[in-house]
N, CA and C of each residue as an Amber inpcrd file, in Angstrom:
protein
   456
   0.8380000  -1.1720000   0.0000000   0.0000000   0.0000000   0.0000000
   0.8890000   1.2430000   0.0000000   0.5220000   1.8970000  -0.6470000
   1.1360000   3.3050000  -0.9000000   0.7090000   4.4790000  -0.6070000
   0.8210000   5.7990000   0.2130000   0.3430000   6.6940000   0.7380000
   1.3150000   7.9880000   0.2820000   0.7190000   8.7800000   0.2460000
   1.6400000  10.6120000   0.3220000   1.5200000  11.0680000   1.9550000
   0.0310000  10.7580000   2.5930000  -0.0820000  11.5740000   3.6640000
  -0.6720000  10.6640000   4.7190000  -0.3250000  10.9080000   6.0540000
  -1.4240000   9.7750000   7.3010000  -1.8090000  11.5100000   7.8490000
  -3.3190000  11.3500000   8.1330000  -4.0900000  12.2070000   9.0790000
  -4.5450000  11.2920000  10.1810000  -3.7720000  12.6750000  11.0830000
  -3.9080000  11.6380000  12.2790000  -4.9890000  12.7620000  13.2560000
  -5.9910000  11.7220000  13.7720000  -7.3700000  12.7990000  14.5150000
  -7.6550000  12.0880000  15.4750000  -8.8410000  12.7370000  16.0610000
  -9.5690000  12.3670000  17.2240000 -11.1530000  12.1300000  17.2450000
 -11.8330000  11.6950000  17.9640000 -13.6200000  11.8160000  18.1960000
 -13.8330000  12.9960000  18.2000000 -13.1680000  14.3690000  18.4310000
 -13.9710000  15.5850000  18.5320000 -13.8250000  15.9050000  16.9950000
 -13.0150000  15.5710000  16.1180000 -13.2690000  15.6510000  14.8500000
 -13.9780000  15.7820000  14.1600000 -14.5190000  16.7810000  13.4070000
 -15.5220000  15.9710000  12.2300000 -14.8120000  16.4990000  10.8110000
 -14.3610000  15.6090000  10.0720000 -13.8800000  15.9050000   8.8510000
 -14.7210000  15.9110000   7.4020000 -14.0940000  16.9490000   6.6290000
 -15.0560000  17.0190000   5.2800000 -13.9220000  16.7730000   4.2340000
 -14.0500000  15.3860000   3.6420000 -12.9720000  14.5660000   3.0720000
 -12.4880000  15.4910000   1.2670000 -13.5250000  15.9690000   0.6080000
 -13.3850000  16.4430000  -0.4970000 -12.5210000  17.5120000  -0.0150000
 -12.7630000  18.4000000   0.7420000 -11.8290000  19.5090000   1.0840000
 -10.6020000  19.4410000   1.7400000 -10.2340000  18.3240000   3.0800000
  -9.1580000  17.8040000   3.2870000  -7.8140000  17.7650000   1.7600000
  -8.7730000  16.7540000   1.3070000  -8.4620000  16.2580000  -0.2590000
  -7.7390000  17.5130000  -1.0100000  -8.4550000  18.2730000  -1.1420000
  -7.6780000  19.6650000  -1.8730000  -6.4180000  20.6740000  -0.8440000
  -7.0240000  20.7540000   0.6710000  -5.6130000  20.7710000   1.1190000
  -4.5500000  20.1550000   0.8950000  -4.3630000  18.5900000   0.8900000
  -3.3760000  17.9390000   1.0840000  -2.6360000  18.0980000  -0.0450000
  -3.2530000  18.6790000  -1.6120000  -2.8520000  19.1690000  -3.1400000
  -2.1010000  20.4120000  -2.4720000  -2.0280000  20.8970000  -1.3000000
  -1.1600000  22.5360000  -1.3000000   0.0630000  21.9940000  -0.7250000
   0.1000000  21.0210000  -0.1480000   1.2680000  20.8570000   0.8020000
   2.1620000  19.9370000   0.0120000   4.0570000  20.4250000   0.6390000
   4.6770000  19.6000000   0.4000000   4.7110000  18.0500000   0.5100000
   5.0410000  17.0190000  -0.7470000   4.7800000  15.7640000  -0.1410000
   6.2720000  15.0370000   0.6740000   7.3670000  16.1160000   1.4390000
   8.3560000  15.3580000   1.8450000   8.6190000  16.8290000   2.9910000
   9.0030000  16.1960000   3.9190000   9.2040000  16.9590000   5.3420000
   7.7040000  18.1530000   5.7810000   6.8290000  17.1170000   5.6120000
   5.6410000  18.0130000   5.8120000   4.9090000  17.5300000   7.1620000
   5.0590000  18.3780000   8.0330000   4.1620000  18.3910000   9.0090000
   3.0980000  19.3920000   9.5160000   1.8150000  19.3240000   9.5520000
   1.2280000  20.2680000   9.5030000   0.2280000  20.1030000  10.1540000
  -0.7720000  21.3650000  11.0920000  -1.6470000  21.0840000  11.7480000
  -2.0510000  22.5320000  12.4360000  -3.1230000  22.6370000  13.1350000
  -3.4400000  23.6180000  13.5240000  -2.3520000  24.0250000  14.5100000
  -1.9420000  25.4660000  14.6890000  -0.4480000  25.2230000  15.8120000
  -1.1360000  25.9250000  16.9800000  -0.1690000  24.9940000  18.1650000
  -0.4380000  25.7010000  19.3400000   1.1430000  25.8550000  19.9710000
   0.7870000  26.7410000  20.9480000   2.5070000  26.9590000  21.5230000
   2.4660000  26.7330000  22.9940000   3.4510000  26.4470000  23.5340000
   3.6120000  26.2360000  24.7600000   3.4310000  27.6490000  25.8030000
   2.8520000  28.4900000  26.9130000   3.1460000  29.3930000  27.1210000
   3.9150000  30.3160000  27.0610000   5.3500000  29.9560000  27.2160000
   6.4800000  30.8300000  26.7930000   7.3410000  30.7380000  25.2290000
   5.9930000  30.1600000  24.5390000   6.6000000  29.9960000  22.6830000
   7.6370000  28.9680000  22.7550000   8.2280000  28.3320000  23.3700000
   9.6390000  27.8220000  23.3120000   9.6240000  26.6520000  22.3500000
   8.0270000  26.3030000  22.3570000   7.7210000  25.0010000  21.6340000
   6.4760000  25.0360000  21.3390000   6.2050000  24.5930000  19.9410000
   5.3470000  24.5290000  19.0920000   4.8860000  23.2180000  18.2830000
   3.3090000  23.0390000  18.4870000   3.2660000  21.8660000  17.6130000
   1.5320000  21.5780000  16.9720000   1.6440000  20.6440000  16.5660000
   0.1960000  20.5040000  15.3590000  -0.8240000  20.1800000  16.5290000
  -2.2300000  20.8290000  16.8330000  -2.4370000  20.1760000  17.8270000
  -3.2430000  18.2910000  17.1420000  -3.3780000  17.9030000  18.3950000
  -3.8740000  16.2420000  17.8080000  -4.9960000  16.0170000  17.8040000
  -6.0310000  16.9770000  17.2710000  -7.2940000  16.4310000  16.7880000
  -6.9120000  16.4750000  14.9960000  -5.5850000  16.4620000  14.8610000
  -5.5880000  16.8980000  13.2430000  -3.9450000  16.8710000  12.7720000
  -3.7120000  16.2680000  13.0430000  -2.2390000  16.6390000  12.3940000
  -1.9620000  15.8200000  11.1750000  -0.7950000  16.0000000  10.2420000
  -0.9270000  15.9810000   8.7100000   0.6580000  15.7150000   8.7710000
   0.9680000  14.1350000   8.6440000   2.4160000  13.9760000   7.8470000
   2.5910000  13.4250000   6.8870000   3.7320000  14.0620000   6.0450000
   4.1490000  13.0680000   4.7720000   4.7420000  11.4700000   5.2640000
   5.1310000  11.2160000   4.6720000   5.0320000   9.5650000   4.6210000
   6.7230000   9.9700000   4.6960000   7.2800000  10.4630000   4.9560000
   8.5270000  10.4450000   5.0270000   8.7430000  10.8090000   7.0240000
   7.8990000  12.0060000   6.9570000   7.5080000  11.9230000   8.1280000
   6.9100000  11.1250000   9.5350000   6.4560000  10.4690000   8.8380000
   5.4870000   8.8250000   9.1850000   6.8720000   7.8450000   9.3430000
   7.7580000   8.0190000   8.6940000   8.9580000   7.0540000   9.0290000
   9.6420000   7.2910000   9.8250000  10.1300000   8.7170000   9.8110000
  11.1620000   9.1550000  11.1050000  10.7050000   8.8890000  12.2990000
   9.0130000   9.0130000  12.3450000   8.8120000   8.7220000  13.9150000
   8.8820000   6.7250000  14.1990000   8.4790000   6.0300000  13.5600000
   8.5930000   4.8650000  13.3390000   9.7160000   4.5440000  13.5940000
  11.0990000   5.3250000  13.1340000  12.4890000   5.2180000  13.3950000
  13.3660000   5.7070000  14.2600000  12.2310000   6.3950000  15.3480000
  12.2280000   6.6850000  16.2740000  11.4140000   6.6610000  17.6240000
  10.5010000   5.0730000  17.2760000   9.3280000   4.6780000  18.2220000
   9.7870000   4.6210000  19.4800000  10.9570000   4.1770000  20.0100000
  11.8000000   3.8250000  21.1240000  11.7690000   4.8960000  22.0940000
  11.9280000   6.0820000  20.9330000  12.5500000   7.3160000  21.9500000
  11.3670000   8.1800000  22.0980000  10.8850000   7.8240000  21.2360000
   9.2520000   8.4630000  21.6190000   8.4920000   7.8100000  22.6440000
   8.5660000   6.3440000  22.7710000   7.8290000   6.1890000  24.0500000
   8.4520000   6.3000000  24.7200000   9.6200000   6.5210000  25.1850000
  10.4910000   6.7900000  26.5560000   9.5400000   8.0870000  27.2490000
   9.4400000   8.6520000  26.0010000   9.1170000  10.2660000  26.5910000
   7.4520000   9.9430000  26.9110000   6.5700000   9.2970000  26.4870000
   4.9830000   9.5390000  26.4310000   4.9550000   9.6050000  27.7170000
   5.1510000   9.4570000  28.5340000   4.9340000   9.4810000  30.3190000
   4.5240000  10.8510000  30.4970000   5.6540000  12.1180000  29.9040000
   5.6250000  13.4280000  30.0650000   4.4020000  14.0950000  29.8610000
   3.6950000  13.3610000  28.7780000   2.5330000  14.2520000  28.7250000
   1.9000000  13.9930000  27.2370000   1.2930000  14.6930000  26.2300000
   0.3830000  14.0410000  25.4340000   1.0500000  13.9950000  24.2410000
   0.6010000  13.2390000  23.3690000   1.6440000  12.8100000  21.8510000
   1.7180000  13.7900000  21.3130000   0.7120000  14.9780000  21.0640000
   0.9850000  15.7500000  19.8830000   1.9390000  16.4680000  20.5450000
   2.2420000  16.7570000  21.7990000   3.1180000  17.8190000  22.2140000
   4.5890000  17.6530000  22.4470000   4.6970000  15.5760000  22.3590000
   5.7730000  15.3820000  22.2670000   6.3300000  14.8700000  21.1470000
   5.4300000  14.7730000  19.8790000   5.8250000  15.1540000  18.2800000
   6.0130000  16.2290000  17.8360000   5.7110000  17.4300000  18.7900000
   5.8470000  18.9340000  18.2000000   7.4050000  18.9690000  19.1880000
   7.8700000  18.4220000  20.1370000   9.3740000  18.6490000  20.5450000
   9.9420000  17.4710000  19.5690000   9.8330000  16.4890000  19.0730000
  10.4040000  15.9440000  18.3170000  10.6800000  16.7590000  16.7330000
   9.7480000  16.4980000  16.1870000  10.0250000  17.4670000  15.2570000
  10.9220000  18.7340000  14.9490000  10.4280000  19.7510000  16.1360000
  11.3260000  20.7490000  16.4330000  12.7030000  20.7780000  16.8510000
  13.2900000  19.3870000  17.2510000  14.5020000  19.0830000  17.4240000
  15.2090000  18.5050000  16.1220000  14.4940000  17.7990000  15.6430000
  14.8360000  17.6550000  14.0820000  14.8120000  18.4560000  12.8080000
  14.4110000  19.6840000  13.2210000  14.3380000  20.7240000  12.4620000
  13.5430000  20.5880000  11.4700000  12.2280000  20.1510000  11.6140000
  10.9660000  19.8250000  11.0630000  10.2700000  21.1710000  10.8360000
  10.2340000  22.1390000  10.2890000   8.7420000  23.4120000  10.8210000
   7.2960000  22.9220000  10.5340000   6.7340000  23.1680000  10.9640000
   5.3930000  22.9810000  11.6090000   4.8370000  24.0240000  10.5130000
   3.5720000  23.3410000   9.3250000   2.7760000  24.2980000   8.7600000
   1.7080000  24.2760000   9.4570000   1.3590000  25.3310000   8.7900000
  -0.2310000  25.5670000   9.6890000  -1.4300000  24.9240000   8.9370000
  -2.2890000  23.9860000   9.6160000  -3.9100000  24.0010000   8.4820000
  -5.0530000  24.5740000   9.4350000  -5.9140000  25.0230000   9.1950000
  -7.1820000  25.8230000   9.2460000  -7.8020000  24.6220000  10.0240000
  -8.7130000  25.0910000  11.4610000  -9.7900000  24.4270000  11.8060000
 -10.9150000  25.4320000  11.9750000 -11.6980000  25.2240000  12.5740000
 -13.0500000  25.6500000  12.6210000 -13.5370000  24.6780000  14.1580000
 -13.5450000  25.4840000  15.4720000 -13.7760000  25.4250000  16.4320000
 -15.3210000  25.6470000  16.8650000 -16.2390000  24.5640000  17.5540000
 -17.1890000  25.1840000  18.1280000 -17.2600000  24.1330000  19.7020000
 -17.3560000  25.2410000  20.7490000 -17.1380000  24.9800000  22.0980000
 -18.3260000  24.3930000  22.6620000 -19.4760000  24.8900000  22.0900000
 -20.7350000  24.5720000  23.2240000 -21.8980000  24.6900000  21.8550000
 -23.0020000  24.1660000  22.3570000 -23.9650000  24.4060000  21.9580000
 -24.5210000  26.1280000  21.1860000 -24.3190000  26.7970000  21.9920000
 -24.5890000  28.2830000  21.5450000 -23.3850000  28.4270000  20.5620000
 -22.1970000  28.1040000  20.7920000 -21.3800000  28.6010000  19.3340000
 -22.0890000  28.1760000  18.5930000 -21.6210000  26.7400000  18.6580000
 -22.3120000  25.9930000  16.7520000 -23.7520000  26.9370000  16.9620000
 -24.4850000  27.4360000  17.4810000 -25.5310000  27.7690000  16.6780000
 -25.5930000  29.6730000  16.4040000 -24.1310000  30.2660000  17.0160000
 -23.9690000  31.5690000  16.4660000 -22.5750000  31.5920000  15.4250000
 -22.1560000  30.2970000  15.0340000 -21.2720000  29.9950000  14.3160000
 -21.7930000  29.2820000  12.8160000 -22.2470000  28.3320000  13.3790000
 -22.8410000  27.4160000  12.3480000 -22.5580000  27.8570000  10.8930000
 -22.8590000  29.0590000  10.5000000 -23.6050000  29.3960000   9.3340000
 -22.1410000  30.5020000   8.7670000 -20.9540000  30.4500000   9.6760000
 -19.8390000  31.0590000   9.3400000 -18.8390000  30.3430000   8.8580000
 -18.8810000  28.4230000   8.4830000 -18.0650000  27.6150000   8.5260000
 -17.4490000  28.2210000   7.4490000 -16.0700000  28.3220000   7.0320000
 -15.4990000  28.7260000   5.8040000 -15.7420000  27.7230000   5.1610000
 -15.7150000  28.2670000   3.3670000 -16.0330000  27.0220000   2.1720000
 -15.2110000  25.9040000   2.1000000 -13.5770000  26.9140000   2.7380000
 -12.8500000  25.9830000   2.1680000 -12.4050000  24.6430000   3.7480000
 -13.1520000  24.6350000   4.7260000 -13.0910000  24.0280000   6.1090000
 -12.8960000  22.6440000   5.7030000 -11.8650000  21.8880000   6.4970000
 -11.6460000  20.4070000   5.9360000 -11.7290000  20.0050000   7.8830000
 -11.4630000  20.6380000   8.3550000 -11.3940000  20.0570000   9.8540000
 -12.3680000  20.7770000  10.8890000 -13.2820000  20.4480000  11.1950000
 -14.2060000  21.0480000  12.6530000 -14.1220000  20.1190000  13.5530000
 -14.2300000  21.2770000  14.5010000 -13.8810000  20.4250000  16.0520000
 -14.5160000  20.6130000  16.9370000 -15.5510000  19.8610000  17.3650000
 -16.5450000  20.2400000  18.7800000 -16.0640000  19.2960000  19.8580000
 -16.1810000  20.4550000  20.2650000 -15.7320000  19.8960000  22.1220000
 -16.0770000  20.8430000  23.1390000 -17.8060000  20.5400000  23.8120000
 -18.1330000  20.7070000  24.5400000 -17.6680000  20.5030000  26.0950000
 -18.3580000  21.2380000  27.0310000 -18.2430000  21.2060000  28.5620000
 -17.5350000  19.5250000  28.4320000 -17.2460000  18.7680000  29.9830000
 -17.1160000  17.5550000  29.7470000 -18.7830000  17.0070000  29.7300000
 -19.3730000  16.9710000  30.9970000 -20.6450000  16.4840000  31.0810000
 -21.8460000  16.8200000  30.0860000 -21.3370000  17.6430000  28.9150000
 -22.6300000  18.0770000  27.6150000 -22.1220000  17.7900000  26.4350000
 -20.6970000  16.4810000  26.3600000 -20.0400000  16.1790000  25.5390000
 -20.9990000  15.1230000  24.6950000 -21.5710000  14.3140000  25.3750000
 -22.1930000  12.6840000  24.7410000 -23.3680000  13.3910000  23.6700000
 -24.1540000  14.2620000  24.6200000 -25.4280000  14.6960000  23.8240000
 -25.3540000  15.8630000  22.6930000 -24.1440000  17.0260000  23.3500000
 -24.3310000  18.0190000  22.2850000 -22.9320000  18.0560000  21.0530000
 -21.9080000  17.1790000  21.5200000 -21.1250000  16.9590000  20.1880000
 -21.5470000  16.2090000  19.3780000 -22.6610000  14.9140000  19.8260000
 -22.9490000  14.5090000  18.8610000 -24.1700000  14.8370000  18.2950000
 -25.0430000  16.2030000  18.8950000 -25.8170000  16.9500000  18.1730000
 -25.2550000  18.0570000  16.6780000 -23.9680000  18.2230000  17.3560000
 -23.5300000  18.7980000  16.2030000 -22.8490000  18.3810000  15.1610000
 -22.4200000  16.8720000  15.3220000 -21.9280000  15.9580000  14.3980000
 -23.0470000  15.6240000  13.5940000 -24.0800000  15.0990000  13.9100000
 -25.5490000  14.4420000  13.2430000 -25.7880000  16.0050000  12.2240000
 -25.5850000  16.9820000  12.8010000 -25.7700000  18.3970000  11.8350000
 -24.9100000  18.9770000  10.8600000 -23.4990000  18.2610000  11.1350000
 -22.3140000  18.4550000  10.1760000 -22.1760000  17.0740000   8.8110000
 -22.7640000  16.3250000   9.4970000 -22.9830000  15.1190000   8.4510000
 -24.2200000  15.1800000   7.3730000 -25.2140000  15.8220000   7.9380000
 -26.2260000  15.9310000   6.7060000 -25.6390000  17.6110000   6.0280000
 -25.2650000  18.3630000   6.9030000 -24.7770000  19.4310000   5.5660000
 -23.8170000  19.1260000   4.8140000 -22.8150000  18.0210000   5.1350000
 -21.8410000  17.9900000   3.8700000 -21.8290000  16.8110000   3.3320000
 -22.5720000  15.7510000   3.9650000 -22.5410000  14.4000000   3.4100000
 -24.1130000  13.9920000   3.2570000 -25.3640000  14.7570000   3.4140000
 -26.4390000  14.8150000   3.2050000 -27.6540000  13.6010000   3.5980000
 -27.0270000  12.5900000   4.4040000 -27.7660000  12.1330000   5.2820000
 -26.9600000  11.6570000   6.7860000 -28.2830000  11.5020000   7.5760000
 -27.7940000  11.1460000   8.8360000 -28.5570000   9.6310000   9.3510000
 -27.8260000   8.7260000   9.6220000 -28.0440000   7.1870000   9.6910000
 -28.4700000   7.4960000  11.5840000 -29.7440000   6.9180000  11.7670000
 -30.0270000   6.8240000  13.5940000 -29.8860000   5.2530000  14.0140000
């Protein structure tokens, strides 16, 4: 099997595959890592966060060729943040891709209707305890607008 890119996500995800699809046409297909960026408080470190991150297949190997030393470290704290110090030690830069955030119930519904055309990644992630009912109220609502039905 043969690949250019692994997207790597989460359940708060909801992806819109045709548009992904035309991102992944902008990006380099060799030392490409890319993802929405976040920084550590004092900037020192930067990385894709992990409801979304985007490597080339070259990229996909170095960490593979470096599984050992990556789990030494997972203890410290969460993968994307210790692929954004990996990377950054390897002199990887970090591109940026576009998400589209909605926090609670009242965003998605004073947001909803602002999604950009070109959105390949949305991310709901409600309170913890209004997570079960209202992310997946807004998933069941992101699936019939871009994929036009919803299966109960």
């Amino acid at each position: 099997m043969t690949f250019d890119y692994i997207y790597r996500t989460n359940l708060s995800s909801f992806i819109i595959y045709p548009n992904l699809l035309k991102f992944l046409r902008t990006l380099p297909k060799k030392r490409c890592y890319a993802g929405k960026i976040d920084f550590h408080t004092d900037k020192t470190l930067s990385w894709a966060c992990g409801n979304g991150i985007i490597l080339s297949r070259d990229m996909a190997k170095l960490i593979l060729n470096h599984k050992d030393e990556l789990l030494d470290k997972a203890y410290f704290g969460y993968d994307d943040v210790i692929l954004g110090g990996f990377f950054q030690r390897e002199a990887i830069s970090l591109l940026s891709a576009p998400r589209t955030d909605f926090y609670s119930l009242d965003d998605w519904y004073e947001k909803k209707k602002k999604i950009p055309a070109n959105a390949f990644c949305i991310r709901t992630k409600c309170a913890p305890h209004l997570r079960e009912q209202h992310d997946i109220h807004m998933h069941q609502k992101l699936l019939k607008r871009y994929y036009g039905r919803v299966k109960k």
